[in-house]
C-alpha positions as CSV (number, residue, x, y, z in Angstrom):
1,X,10.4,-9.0,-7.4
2,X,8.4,-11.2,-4.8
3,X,8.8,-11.5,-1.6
4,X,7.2,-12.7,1.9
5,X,6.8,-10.6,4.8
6,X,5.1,-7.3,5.0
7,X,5.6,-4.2,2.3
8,X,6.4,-0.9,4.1
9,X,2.7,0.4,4.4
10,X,2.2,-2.7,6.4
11,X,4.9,-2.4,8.7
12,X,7.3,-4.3,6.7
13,X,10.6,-2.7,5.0
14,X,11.5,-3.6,1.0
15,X,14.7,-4.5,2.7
16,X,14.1,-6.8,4.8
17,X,13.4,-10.0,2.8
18,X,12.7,-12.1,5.9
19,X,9.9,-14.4,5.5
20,X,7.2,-14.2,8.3
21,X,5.3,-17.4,8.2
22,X,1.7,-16.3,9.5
23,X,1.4,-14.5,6.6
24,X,2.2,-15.1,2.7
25,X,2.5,-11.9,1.0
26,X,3.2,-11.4,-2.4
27,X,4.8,-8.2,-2.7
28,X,5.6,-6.7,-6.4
29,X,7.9,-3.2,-6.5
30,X,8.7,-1.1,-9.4
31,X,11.7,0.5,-9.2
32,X,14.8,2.2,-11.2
33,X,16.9,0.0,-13.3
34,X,19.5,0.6,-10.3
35,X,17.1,-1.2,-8.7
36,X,16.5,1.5,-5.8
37,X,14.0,4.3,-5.9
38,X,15.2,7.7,-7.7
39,X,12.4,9.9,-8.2
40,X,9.5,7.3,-8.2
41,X,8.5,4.0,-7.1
42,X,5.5,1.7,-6.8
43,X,4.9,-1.5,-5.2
44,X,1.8,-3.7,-5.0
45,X,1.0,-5.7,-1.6
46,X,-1.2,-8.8,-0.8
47,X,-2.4,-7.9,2.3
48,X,-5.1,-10.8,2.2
49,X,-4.7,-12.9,5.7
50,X,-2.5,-9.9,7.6
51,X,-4.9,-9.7,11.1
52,X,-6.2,-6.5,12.5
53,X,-6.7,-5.0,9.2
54,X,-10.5,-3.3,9.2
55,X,-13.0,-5.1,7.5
56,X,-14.7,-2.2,5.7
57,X,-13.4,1.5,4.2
58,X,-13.8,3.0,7.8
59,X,-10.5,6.0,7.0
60,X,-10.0,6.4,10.9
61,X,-9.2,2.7,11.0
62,X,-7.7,2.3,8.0
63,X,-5.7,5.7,9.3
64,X,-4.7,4.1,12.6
65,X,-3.3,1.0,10.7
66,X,-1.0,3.4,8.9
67,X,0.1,5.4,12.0
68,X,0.9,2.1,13.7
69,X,2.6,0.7,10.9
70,X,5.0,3.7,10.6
71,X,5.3,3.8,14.0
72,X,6.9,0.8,14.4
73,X,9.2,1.3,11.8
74,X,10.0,4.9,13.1
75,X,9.0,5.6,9.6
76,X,9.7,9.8,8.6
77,X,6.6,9.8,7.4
78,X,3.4,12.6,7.9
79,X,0.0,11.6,9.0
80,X,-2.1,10.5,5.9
81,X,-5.0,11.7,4.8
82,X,-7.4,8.7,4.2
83,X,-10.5,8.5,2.7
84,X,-13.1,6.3,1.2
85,X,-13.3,5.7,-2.4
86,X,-15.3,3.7,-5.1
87,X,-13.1,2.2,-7.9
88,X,-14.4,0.1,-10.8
89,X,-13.6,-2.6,-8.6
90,X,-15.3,-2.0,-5.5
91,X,-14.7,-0.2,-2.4
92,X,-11.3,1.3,-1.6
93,X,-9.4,3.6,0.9
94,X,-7.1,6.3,-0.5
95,X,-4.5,7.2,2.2
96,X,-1.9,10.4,1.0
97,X,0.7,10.7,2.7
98,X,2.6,14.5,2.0
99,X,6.1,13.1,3.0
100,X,7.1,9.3,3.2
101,X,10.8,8.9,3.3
102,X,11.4,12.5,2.0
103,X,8.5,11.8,-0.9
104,X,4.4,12.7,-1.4
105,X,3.0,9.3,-1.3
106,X,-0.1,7.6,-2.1
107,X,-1.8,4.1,-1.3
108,X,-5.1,2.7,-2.9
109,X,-6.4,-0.2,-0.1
110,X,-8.5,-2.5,-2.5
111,X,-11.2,-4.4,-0.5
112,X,-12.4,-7.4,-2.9
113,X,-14.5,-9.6,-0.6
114,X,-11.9,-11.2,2.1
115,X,-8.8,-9.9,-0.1
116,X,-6.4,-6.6,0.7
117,X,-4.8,-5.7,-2.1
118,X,-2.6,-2.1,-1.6
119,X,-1.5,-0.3,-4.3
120,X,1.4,2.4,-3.1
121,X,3.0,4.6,-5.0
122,X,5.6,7.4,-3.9
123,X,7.8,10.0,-6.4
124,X,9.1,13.8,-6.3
125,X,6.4,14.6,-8.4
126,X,3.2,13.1,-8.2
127,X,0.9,12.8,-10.8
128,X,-2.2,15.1,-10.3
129,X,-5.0,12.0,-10.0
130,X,-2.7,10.5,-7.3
131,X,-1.9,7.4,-9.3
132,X,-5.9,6.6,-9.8
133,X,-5.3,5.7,-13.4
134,X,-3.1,2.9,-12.2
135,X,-5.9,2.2,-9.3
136,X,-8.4,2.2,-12.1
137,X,-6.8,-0.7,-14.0
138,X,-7.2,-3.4,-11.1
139,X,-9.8,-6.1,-11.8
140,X,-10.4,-9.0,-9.5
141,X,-11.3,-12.4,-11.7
142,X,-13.7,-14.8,-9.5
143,X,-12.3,-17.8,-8.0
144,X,-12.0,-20.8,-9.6
């Protein structure tokens, strides 16, 4: 389902549905057919316009965005390893997270141009590749 607001790497909650108007994000979540996370979940956030995300895949900002955004939500979360990566479709971070909410978790930051685009996935048992066959898949079509 979408939503505005910020998703939960971001500093947002998937509960709180509140729109906040200086941003429009599009949020997308995978979930259970209960419609709440059992073993595994994945969401995808449009993070395009949020301010005081870096500009580049520097991981010790991209690691203080995290830390700040759990921090405000008094998330129970660890501090994420974050690296930079290459995907097919450009530069990326890769934060891992070992616990988020009781879970090993793991968010792909796409950087297309002026867009943020944050794949996060979390589940009891992680795949070995850390969900880069999902990460893999994303392709960003020129403007029109």
């Amino acid at each position: 389902r979408p939503w505005g607001g910020l998703g939960p790497v971001l500093g947002g909650s998937v509960e709180d549905e509140r729109p906040l108007p200086e941003v429009s994000m599009s949020v997308l979540r995978a979930v259970t057919a209960e419609g709440r996370p059992a073993d595994a979940e994945c969401m995808v956030e449009d993070a395009t316009g949020v301010a005081g995300l870096p500009d580049a895949d520097e991981p010790a900002e991209w690691q203080a965005v995290f830390l700040e955004s759990a921090g405000a939500l008094q998330q129970k979360t660890s501090v994420p390893d974050v690296t930079a990566v290459d995907l097919a479709s450009g530069p990326a971070v890769l934060a891992d997270w070992k616990r988020w909410w009781g879970m090993p978790a793991t968010a792909w930051v796409f950087l297309d141009g002026e867009h943020r685009i944050v794949l996060f996935c979390r589940a009891d048992a992680p795949p070995d590749d850390r969900w880069r066959s999902i990460a893999e898949t994303f392709r960003f079509l020129p403007e029109e």
